[in-house]
FINUDO-285599 format. One record per residue: residue in three letters; y, z, x of N, C-alpha, C, O, CB in turn. Coordinates in steps of 0.2 Angstrom, whole numbers, plus 2048, in hexadecimal, padded with zeros to 3 digits. Each point is the difference from the previous one (the first is absolute). Glycine has a CB too. Layout:
BEGIN
alaYZXYZXYZXYZXYZX
...
This chain:
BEGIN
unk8DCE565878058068018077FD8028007FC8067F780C7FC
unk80E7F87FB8097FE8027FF8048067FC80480080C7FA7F4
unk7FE8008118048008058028098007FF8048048047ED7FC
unk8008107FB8048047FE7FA8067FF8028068028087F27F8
unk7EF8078057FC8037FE7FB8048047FE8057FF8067F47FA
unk7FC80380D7FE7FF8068038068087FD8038048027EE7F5
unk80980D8058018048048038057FD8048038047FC7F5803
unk80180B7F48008057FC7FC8048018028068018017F37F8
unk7F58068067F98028018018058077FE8068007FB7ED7FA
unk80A80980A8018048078018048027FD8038048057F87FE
unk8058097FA8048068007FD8047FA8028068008097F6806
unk7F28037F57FF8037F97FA8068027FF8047FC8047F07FA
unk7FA80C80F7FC8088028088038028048037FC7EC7FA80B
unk8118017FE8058038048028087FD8038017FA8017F180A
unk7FC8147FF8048057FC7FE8027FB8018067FF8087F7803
unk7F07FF7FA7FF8037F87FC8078017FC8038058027F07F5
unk8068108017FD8098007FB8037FB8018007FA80B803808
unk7EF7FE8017FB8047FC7FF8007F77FC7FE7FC806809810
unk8057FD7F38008017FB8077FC7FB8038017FA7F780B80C
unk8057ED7FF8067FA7FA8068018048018048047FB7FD7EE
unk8087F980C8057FC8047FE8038097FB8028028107FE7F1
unk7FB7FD8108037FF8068028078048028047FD8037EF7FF
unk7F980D80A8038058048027FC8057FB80080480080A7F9
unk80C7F28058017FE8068088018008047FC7FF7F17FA803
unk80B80F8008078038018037FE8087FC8018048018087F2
unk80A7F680B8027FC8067FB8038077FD8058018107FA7F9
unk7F47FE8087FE80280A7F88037FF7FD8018068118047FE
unk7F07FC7F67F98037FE7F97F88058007FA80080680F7EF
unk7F67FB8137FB7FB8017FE7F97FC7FE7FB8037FF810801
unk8037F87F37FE7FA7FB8087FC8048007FC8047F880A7EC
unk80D7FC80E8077FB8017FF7FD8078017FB80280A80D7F6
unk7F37FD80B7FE7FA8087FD7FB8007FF7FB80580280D800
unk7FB7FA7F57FA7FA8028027F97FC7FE7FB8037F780D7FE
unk80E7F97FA8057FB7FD8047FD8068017FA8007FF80B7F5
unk8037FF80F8057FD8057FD7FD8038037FA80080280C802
unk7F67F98027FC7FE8047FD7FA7FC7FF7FA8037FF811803
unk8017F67F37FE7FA7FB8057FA8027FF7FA8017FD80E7F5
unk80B7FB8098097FB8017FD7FD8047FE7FA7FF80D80C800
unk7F37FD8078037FC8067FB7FA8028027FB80480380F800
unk7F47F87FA7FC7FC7FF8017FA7FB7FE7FB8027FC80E802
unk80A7F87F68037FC7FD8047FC8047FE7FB80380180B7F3
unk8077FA80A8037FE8057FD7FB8078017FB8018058107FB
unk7F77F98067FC7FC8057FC7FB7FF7FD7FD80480380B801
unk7FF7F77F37FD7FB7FE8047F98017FE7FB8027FE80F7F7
unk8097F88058037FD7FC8097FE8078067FE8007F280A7F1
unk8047F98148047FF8078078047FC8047FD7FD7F67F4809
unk8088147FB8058047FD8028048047FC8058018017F97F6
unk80A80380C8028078068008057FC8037FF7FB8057FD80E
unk7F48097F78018088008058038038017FF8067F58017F9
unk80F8047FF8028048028008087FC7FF8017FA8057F480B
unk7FE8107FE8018077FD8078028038028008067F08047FB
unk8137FF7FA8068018008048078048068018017F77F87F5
unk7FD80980B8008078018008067FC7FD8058028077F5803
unk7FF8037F47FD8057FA7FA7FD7FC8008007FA80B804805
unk7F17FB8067FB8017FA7FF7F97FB7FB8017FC80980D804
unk7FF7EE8008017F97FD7FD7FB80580180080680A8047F4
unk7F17F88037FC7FA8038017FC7FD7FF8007FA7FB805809
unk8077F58008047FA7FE7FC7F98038017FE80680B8097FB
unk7F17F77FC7FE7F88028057FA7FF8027FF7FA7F2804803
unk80E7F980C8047FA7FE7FD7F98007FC7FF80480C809800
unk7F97F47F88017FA8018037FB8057FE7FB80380080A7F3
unk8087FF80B8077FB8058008078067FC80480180F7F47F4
unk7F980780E8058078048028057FB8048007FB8017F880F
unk7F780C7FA8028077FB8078008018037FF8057F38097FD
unk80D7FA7F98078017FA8057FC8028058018037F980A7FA
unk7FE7EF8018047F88058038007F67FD8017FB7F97F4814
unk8138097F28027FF7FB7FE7FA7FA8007FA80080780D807
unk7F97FE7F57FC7FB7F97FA7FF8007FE7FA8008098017FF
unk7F680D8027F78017FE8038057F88058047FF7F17FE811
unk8037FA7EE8008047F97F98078017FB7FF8028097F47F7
unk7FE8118067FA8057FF7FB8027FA8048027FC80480180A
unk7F57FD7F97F88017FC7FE8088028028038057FA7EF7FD
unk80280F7F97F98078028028047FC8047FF7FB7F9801811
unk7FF8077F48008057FF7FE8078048038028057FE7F57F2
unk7FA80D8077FF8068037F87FF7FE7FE7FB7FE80D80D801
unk7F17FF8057FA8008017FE8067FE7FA8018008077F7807
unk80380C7F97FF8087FF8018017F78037FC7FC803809812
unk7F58027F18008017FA8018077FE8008048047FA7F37FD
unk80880A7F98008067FD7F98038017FB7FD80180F8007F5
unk7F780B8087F88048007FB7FB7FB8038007FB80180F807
unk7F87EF7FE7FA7FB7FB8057FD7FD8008027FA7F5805804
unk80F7F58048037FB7FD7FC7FA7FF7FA80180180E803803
unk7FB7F67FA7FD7FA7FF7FF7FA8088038008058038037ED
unk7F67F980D7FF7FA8078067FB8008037FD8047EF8027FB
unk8108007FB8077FA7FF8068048028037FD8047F87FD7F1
unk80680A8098088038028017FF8077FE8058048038067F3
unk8027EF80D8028018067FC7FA8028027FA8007FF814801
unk7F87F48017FC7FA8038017F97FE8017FC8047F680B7FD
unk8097F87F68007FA7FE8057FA8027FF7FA8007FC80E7F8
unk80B7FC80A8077FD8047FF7FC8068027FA8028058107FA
unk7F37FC8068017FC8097FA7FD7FF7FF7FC80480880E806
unk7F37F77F27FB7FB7FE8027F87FE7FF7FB8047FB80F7F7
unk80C7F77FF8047FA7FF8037F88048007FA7FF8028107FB
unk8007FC80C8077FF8047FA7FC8058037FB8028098107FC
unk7EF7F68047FE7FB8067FA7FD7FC7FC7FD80480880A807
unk7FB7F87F07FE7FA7FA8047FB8017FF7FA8017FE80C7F6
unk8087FE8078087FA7FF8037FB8068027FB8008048107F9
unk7F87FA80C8047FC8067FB7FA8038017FB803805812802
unk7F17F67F87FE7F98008027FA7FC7FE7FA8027FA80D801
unk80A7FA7F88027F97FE8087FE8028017FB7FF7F58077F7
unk80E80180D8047FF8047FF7F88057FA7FF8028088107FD
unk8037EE8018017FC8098038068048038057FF8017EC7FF
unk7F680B8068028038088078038018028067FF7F77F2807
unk80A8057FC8088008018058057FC8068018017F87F3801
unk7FE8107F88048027FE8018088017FB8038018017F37F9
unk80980C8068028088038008057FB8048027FC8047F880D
unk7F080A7F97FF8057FA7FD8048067FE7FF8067FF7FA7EC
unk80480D80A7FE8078047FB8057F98018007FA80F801810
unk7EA8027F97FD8047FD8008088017FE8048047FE7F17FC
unk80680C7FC8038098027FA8037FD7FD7FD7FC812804803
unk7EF8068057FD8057FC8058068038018018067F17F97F8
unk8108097FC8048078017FD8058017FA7FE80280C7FF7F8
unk7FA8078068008088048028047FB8057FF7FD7FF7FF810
unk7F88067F08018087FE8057FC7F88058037FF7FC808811
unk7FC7EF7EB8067FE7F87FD8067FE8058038027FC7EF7FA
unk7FB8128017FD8047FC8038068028008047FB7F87F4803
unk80980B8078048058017FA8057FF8038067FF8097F57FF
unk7EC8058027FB8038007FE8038067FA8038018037F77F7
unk80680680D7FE8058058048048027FE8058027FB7F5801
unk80F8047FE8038028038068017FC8058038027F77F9808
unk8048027EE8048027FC8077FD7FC8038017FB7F780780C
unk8067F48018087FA7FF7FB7FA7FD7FB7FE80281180580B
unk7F87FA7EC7FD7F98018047FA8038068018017F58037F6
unk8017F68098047FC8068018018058057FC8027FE8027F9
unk7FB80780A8018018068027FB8038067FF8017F38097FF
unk8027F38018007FC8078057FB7FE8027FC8047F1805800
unk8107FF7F78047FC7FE8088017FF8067FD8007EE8007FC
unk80B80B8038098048008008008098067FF8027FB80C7F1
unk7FA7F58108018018088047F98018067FF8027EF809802
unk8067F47FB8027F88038087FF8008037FF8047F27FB7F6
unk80D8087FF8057FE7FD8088058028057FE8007F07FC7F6
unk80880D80C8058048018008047FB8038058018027F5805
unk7F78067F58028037F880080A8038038057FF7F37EE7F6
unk80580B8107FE80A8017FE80180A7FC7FE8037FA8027ED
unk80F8058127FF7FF8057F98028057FB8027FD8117FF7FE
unk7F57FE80B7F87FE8027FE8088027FA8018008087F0807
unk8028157FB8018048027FD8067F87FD80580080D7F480A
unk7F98037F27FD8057F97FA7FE7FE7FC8037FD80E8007FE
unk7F47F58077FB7FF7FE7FA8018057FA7FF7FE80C7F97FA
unk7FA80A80E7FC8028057FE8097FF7FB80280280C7F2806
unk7FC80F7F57FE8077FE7FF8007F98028057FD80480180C
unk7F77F47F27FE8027FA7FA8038037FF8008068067F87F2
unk7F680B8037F78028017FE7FE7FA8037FF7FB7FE80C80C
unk7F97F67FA7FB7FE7FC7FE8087FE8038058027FA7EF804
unk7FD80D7F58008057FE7F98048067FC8057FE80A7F57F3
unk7F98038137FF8038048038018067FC8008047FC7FE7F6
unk80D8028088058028028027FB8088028038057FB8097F4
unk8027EA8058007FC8078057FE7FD7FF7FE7FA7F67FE80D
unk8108047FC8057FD8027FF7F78007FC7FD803807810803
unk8047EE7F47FD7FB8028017FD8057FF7FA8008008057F9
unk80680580F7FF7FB8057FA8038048007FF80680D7FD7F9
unk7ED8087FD7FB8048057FC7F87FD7FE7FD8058028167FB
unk7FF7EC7FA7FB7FD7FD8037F88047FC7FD80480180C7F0
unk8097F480A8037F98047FE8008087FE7FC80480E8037F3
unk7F680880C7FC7FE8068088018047FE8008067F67F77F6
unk81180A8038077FE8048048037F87FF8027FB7FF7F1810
unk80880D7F98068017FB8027F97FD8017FC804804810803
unk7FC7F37F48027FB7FE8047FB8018058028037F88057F9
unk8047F38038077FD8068077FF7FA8067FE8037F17F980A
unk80880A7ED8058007FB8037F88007FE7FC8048068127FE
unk8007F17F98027FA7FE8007FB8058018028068058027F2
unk7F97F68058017F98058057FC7FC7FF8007FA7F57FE80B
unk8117FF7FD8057FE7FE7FE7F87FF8047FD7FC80580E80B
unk7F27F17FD7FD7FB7FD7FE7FE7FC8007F9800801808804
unk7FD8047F77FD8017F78047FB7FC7FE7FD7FB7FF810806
unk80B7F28028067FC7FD7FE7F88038037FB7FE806811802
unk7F47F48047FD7F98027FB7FB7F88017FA7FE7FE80D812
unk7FD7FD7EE7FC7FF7FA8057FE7FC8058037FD7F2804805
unk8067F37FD8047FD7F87FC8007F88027FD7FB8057FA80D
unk7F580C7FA7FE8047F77FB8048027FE8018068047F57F2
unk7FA80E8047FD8058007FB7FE7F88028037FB80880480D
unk7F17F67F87FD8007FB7F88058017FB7FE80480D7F47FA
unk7F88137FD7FB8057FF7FB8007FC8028027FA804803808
unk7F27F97FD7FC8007FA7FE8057FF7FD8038058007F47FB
unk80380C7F97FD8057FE7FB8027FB8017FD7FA80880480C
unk7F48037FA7F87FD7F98088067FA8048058027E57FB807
unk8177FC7F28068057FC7FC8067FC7FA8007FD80E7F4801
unk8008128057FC8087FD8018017F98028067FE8017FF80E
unk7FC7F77EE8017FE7FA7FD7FB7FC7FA80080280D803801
unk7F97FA7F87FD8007FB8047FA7FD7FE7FC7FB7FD811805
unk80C7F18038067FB7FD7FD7F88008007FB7FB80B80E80A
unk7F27F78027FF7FA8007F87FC7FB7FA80180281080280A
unk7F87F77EF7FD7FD7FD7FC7F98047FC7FC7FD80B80A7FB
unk7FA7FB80D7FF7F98057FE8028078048058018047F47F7
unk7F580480D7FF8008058048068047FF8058027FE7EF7FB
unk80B8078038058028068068017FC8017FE7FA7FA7FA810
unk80980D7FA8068017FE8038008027FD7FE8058028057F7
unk80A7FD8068038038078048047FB8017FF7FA7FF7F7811
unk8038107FB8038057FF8098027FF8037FE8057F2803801
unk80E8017F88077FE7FD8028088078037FF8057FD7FA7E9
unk7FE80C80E8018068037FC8068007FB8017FC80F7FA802
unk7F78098077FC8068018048067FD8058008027F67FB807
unk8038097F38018077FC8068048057FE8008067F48017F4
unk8128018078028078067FA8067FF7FC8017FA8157FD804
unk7EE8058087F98057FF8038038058058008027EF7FB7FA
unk8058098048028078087F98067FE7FB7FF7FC817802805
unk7F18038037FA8057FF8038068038047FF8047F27F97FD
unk80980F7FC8058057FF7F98058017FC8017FC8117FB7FB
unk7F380880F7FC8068018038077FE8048028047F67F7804
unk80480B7F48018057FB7FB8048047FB7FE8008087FC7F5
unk7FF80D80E8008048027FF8077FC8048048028017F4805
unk7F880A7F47FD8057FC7FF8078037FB8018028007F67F8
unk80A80E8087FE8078028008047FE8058027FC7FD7FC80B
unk7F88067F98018077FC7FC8068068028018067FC7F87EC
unk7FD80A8097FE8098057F97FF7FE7FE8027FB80D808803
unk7F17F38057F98018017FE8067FE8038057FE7FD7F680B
unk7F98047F57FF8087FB7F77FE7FF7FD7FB8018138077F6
unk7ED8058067FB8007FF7FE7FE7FB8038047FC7FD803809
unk7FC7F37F58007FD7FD7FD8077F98027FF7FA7FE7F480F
unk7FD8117F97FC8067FB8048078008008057FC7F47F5807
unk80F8058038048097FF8087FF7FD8038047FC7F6802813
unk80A7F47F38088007FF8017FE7F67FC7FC7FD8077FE813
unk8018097EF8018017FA8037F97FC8047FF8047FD80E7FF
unk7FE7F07F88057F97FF8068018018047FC8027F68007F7
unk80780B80380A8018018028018088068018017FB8067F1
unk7FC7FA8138018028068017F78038047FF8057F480F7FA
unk8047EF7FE7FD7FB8078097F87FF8027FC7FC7E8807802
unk8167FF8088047FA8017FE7F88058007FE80680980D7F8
unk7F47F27FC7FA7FA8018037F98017FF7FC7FC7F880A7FD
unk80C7F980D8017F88017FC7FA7FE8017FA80180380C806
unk7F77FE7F67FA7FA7FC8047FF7F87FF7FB7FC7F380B80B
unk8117FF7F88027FF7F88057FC7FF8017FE7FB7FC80B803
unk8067F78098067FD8028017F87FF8037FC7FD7FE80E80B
unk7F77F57FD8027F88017FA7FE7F97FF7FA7FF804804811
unk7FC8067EE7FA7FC7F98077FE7FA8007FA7FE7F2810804
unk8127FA7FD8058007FC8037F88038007FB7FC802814801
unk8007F08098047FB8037FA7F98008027FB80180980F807
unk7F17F67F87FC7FC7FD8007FD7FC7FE7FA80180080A802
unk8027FF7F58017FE7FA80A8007FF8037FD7FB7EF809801
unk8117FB8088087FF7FF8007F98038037FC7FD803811804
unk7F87F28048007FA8047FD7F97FC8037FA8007FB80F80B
unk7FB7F97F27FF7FC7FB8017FD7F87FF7FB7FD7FD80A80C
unk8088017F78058007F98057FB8008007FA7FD7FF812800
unk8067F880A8067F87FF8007FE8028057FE8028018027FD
unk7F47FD8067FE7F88037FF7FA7F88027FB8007F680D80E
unk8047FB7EC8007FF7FB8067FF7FD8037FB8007F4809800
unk80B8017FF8097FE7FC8037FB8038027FB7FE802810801
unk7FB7F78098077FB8027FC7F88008047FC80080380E809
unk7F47F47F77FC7F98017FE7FF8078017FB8028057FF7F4
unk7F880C80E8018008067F88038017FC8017FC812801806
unk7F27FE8047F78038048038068038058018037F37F4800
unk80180F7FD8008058067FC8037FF7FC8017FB80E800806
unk7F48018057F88028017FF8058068018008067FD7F37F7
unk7FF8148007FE8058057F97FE8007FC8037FD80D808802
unk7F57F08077F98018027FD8038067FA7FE8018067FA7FA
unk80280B8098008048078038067FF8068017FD7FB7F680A
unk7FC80F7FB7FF8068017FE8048047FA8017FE8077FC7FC
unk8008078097FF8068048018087FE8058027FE7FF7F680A
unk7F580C7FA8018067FE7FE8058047FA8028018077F97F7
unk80680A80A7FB8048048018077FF8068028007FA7F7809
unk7FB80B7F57FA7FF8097FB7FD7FA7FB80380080580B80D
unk8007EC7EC7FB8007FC7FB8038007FC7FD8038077FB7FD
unk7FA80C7FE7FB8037FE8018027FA8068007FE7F780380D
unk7FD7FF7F07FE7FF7FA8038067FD8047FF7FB7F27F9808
unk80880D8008038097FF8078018048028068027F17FF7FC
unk8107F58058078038028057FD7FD8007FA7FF7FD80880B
unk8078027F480A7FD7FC8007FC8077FD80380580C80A7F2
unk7FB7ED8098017FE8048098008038058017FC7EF7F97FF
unk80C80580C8058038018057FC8028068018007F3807803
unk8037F17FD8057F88027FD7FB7F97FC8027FE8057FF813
unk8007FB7EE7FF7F97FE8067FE8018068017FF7F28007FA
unk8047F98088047F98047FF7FC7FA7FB8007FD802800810
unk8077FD7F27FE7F87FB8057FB8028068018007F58057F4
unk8037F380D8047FA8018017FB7F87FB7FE7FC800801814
unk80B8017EF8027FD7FB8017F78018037FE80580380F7F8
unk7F87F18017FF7F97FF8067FC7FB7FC7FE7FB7F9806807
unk8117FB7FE8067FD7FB7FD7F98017FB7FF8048108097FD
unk7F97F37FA8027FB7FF8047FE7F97FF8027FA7F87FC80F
unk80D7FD7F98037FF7F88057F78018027FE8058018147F8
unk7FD7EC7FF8037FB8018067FF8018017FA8007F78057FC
unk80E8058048048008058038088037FE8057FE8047F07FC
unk80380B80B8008078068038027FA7FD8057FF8047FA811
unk8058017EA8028077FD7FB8017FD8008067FF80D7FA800
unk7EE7FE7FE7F98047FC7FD8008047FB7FD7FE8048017F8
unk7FF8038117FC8038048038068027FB8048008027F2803
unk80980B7FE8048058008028077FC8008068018037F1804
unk7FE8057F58008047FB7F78057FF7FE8057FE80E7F17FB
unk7F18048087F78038007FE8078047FE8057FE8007EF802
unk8058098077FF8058058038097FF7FD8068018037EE806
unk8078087F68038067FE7FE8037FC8038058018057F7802
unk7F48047F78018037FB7FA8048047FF8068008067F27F5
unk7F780480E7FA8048018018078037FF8067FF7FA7EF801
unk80A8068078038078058048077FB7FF8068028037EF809
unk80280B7EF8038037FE7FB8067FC8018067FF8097F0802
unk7F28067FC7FD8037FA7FA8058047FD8057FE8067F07F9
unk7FC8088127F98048028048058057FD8048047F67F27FB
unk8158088028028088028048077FC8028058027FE7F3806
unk7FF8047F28038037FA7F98057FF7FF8068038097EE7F6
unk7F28098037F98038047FE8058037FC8047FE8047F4802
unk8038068077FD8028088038097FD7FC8047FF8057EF80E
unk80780D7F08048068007FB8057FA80080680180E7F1802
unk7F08067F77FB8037FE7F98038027FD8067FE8097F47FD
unk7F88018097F98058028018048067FC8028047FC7F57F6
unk80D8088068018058087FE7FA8057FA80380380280D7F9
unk8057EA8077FE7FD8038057FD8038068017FE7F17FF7FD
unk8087FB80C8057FC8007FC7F88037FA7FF80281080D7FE
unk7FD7EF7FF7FD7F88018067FF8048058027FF7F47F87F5
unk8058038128037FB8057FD7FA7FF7FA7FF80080880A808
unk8027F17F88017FA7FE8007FE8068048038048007FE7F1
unk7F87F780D8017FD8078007FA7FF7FA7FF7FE801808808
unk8097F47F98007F98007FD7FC8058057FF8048038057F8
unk7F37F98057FA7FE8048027F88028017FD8057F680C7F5
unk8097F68018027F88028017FD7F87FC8017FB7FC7FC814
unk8118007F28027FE7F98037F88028037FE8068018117F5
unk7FA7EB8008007F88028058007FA7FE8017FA7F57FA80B
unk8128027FB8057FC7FB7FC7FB7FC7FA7FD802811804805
unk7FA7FE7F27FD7F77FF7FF7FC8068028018058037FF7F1
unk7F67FC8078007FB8058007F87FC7FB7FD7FE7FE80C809
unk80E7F47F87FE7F97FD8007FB8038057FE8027FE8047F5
unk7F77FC8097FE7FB8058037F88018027FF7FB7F5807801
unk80B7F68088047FA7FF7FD7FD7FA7FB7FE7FF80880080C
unk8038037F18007FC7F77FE7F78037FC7FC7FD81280C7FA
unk7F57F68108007FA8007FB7FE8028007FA7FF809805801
unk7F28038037FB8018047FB8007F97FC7FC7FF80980B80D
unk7FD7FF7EF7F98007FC8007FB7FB7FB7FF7FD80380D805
unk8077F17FD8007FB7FE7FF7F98007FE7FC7FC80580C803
unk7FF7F78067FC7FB8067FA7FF7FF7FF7FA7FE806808808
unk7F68027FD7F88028007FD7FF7F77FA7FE7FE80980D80F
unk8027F77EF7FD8037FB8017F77FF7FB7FD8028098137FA
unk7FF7ED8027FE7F98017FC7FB8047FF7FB7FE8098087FF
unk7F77FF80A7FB7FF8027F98017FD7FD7FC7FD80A80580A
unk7F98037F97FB8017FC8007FF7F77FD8047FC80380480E
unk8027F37F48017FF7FA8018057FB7FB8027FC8007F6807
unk80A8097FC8028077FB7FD8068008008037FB8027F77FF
unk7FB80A80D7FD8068008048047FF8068008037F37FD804
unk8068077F48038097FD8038028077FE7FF8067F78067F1
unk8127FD8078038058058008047FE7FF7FF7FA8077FC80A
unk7F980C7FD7FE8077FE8048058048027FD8047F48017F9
unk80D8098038008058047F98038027FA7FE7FE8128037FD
unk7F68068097F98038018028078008068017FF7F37F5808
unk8028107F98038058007FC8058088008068018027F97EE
unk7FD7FC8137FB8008088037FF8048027FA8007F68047FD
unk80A80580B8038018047FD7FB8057FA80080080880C7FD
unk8027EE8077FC7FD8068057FD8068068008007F07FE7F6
unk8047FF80E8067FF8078037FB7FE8047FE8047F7806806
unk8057F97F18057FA7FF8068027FD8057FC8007F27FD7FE
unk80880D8018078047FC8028028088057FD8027F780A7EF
unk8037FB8118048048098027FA8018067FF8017F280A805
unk8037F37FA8057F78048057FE7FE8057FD8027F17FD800
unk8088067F88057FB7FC8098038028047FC8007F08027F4
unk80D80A80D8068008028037FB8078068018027F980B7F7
unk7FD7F080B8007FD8058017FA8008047FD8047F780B7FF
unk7FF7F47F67FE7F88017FE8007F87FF8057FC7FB7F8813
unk8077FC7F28007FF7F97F88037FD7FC7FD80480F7F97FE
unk7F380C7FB7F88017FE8007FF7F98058007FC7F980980C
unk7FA7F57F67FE7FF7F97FA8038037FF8008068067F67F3
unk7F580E8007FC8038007FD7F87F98047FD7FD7FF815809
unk7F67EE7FB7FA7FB7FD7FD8087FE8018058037FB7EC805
unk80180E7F07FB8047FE7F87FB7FD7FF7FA7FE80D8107FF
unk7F07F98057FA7FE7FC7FD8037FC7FD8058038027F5804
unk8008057F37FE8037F97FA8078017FB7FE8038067F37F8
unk7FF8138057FF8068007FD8007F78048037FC806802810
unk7F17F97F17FE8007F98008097FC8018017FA7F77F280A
unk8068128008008047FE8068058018018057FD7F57F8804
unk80E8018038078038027FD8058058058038038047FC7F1
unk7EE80580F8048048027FC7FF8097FB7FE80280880B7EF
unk8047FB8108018028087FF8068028008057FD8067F3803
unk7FA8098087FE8078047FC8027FF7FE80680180A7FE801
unk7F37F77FB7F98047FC7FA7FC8027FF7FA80080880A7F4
unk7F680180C7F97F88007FF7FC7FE7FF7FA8027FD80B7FE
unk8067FD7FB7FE7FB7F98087F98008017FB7FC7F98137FA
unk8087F38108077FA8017F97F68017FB7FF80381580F809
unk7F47EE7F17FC7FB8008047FB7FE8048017FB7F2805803
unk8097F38058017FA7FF7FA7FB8017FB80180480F8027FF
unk7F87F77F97FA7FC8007FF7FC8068057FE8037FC8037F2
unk7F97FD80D8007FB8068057FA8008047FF8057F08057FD
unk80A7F87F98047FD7FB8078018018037FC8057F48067F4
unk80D8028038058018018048008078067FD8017F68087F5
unk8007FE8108008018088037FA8018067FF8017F0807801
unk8047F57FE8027F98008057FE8008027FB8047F78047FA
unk8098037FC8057FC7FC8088028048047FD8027F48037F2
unk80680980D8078038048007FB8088067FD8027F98127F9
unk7FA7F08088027FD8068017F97FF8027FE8067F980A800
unk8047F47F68027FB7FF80B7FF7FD8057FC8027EA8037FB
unk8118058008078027FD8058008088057FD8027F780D7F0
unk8017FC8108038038078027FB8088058008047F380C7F7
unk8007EE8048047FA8038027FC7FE8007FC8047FC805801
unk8067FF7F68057F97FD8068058018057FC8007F37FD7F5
unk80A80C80B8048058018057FE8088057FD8017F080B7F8
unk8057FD80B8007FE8088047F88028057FF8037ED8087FE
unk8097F57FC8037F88018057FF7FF8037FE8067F67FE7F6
unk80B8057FE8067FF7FE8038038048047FC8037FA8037F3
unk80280880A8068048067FF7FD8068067FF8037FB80C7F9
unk7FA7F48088017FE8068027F88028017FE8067F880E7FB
C-alpha cells in the first residue's frame, strides 16, 4: 500500500453517512475529528499549529508568517453527502509534499473553515475572514439551519483579517478537479468562473389544499417552479450554469398551498456581464411571474465572488514544472480564489475521470493522488 494510501485510509470513515457521501460540515464533530487528525499530522512531522481565530488551522514549518512561506492546503468540510476528495485531498497532499521537502524550507499547511458554505451558508468563510473579504461582526450572526450562530459554534466571535497573510509569497491549492477536462494526472488552474448565490424568497396565502378553488389560490409554489425552469433555460442560452438545489417550504405539508418557499439560486458564468445578464433575466422574468399568480419574490444576494484569474506567471511556471501540464479554468468556487486577491496563488488539479463532484460518486485514482502529491512538491520546492 503507497504512502498516499495509508494515510488516506485514516480519514476515509471519518463523516461517511448512512445513506452515501460525507456529512462533515464545519465545527460539526466529523470536521473536528479531522482537526484533531491536523494536528496530529503536524505533530508528526514536528510542525507549529496554530488557530487564527477564525476557524483556520495552519501548520508551520518556520515561524509562523515569517516572510516567504508558501502556503498549501485546502478544507475539510463538506456539502450534505458530498464527496471525500473535495477539500481533504489538498491538505492530504500538502503534508505528503512537505515530506519530501528539506527541512529548511518555509511552507505552511492550512485547513479552512466553513469553503463549502454547507452550514452557515457563506462560502469561504475562514478564508474571507482571514483576508478581510467579510466582516467578523456579520460573519459571527450567520446561523445554521438550526438556528447556532457561527460564533456560538467557533466558540468566540471571530478575530477578522490578519494583515500578515501579505507576508506569504505564494499560495499553491490542490484540488481533486470538479470536471472531466483533464486527460492526464495533473493540471493547474488559469481561473475561477465569477459565481454567487441569490436567495429567492416566494410569498404567497396559505390555503387548504382540497377546499380553495385553483382560480382563488395564490401559490408561491407556482411561482418558484416556473423560476426554475427560467433559471435553467438562460443559464443554457447564455453558456452559463445555474442551479436551484435548496429549498424551503412552509408550513410543507402535503394538503397545504404553501405560504413561503424559499429557494437559493446557484449562478455561474464565465465572465461578471453574463453572470449578470443571467441573474437579471431570471430575477425579471420570476417578478414578472410573481405579478401573475398573485405572489411576490424578494431577492437576497448571499455571497457573490468576481472572476478570479489566477497569476498567468505563476501558472505558467508550475505548468512547466511540471512538463506541460494543461492549464484550465474551473467553474468551482475555492480559498485560493479569496487569496489570490492578496498573494500570488495557483490552484493543481488532479484528474477527476468521471468529472463528477459534491457527490458520492466524486473519485480519483490512488494513482493519480500520487502523482498530485508528487507534482505539488516539486511545486513547494521550487517556490520556496
Amino acid at each position: 500500500m503507497s504512502e498516499f494510501a495509508k494515510v488516506w485510509a485514516e480519514i476515509a470513515p471519518v463523516g461517511r453517512a448512512a445513506g452515501g457521501g460525507y456529512l462533515r460540515y464545519a465545527l460539526t464533530a466529523p470536521e473536528l475529528t479531522l482537526r484533531d487528525w491536523f494536528r496530529g499530522q503536524a505533530a508528526q512531522r514536528d510542525m507549529t499549529v496554530t488557530e487564527d481565530g477564525n476557524g483556520n488551522l495552519f501548520a508551520w514549518r518556520a515561524e509562523p508568517w515569517a516572510p516567504g512561506t508558501v502556503l498549501t492546503g485546502s478544507h475539510f468540510d463538506s456539502v450534505p453527502h458530498g464527496g471525500g476528495y473535495d477539500g481533504p485531498l489538498g491538505i492530504v497532499s500538502a503534508f505528503l509534499a512537505v515530506d519530501e521537502l528539506p527541512r529548511d524550507r518555509k511552507v505552511v499547511v492550512a485547513a479552512f473553515a466553513e469553503e463549502e458554505g454547507g452550514r452557515f451558508g457563506v462560502p469561504c468563510l475562514g478564508s474571507r475572514l482571514l483576508t478581510g473579504a467579510i466582516a467578523p461582526e456579520k460573519a459571527a450572526a450567520l446561523t445554521d439551519r438550526d438556528g447556532v450562530t457561527f460564533a456560538e459554534a467557533l466558540g468566540r466571535q471571530p478575530a477578522g483579517a490578519d494583515p500578515r497573510v501579505r507576508n506569504l509569497s505564494a499560495v499553491v491549492e490542490l484540488h481533486i478537479e470538479q470536471g472531466r477536462a483533464l486527460t492526464v494526472p495533473v493540471g493547474v488552474a488559469s481561473a475561477i468562473w465569477p459565481h454567487g448565490r441569490w436567495r429567492m424568497d416566494f410569498s404567497g396565502v396559505g390555503d387548504h389544499a382540497g377546499t380553495t378553488l385553483m382560480s382563488d389560490r395564490r401559490d408561491p409554489m407556482q411561482t418558484f417552479a416556473f423560476t426554475v425552469l427560467v433559471a435553467d433555460r438562460e443559464a443554457r442560452l447564455a453558456g452559463a450554469h445555474a442551479t436551484m438545489g435548496r429549498v424551503q417550504v412552509e408550513p410543507n405539508a402535503t394538503n397545504a398551498i404553501p405560504s413561503l418557499v424559499r429557494g437559493w439560486l446557484d449562478a455561474r458564468a464565465a465572465d461578471t456581464g453574463t453572470l449578470d445578464r443571467l441573474v437579471g433575466s431570471v430575477v425579471r422574468e420570476a417578478t414578472e411571474r410573481a405579478s401573475r399568480d398573485g405572489t411576490e419574490v424578494e431577492v437576497t444576494a448571499e455571497s457573490v465572488t468576481g472572476e478570479v484569474a489566477f497569476d498567468n506567471a505563476l501558472a505558467v511556471r508550475l505548468s512547466e514544472l511540471l512538463g506541460g501540464a494543461p492549464i484550465l479554468p474551473t467553474g468551482a468556487g475555492h480559498d485560493a480564489g479569496v487569496l489570490s486577491a492578496h498573494v500570488p496563488t495557483a490552484m493543481l488539479f488532479v484528474r477527476n475521470p468521471t468529472g463528477v463532484s459534491h457527490s458520492p460518486a466524486e473519485h480519483a485514482s490512488d494513482a493519480d493522488c500520487e502523482a498530485g502529491v508528487e507534482a505539488l512538491a516539486r511545486v513547494l520546492e521550487a517556490l520556496t
